[in-house]
N, C-alpha and C positions, 0 to 999 in steps of 0.2 A: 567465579569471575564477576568483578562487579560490575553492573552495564551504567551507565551515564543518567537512563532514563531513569533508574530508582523504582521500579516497577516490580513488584514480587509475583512469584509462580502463580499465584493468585488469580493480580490483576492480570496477567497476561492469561492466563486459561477463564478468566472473567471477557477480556477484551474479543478472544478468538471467540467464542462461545453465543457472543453478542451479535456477533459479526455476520452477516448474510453475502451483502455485494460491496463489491472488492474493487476499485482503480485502481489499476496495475500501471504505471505512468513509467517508460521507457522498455513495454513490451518488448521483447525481439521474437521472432521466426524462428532463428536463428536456434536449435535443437540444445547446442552445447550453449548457450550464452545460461548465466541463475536465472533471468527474469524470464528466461523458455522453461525452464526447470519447474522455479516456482509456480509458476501461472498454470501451469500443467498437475502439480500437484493441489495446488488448492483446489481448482477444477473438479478433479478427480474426487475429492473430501466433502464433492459438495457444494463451495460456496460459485456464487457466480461473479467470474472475473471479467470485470472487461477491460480490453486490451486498450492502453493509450499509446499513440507511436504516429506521428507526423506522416512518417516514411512510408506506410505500411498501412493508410488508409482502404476500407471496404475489405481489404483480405479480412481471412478470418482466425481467429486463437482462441485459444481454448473453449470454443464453442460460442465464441461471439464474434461481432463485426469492431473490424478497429476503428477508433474513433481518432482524430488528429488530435484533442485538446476537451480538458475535462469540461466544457462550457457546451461540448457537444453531450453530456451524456446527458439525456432526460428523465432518470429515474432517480429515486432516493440511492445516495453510496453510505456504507456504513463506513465504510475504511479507503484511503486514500494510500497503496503500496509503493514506494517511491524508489524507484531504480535509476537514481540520478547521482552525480558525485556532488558533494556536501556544498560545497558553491553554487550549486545550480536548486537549490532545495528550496530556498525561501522563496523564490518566484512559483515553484511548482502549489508549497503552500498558499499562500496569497491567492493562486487560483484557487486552491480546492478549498477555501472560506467564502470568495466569492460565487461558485457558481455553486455548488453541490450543499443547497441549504439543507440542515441537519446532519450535519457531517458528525459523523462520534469520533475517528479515529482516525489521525496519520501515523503510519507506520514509515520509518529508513530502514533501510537492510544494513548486512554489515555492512562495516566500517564506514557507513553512513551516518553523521553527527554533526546537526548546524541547531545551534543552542539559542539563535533567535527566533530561527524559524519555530523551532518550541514553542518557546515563550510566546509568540503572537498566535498558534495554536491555541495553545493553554490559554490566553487572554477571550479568543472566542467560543471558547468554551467545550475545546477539543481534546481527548487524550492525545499524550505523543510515545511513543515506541520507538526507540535508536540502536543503534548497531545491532540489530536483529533481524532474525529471518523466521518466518512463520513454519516454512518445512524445517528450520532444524527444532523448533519451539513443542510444534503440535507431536511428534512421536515423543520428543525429551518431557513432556507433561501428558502424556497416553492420554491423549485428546482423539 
């Protein structure tokens, strides 16, 4: 299958590998929702996820406190996970270059695919990952 981002097994088993802490940007509670799923399995692998979710402030997920907006997190994020639909993406970017200085990575899950928001990624000097998901990625490259 070819993905959009151009990315080989590689650099995606290079990108995850890199990777430590994770904004997870449209966390849910919500058990059956991907972005409870995922947030749950990264977790689980290790990395530290923290929950972003307006709705769902000071609760806790995956072993953190939810934050309303990436401007609140105050640590280094390596990766920026985006659980948003493709029109809502390049604003979520645009925060996560301004507030989260040394950002290495945005990731869109599937069928998530906004090819400016890339691009203005890519121009700051940020990997981009699209229509993918790190839990189907990390067992499919025995990561």
């Amino acid at each position: 299958m070819q993905h959009v981002d151009q990315l080989t097994d590689t650099d995606i088993a290079r990108i995850l590998g890199d990777t430590k802490v994770i904004a997870l940007v449209g966390a849910s509670p919500r058990p059956e929702r991907p972005s409870h799923q995922v947030g749950e399995f990264l977790a689980a692998r290790g990395y530290k996820v923290i929950p972003v979710n307006p709705g769902q402030v000071g609760k806790e997920l995956f072993g953190q406190t939810v934050v309303a907006s990436l401007s609140e997190i105050d640590e280094p994020v390596d990766m920026v996970d985006i659980f948003r639909r493709s029109d809502e993406v390049m604003h979520v970017v645009e925060d996560s270059l301004k507030h989260l200085k040394g950002l290495k990575y945005i990731w869109m899950q599937l069928g998530i695919v906004n090819d400016k928001a890339a691009a203005l990624a890519h121009a700051q000097g940020a990997e981009v990952v699209m229509d993918r998901c790190p839990a189907i990625e990390i067992p499919r490259l025995g990561l």
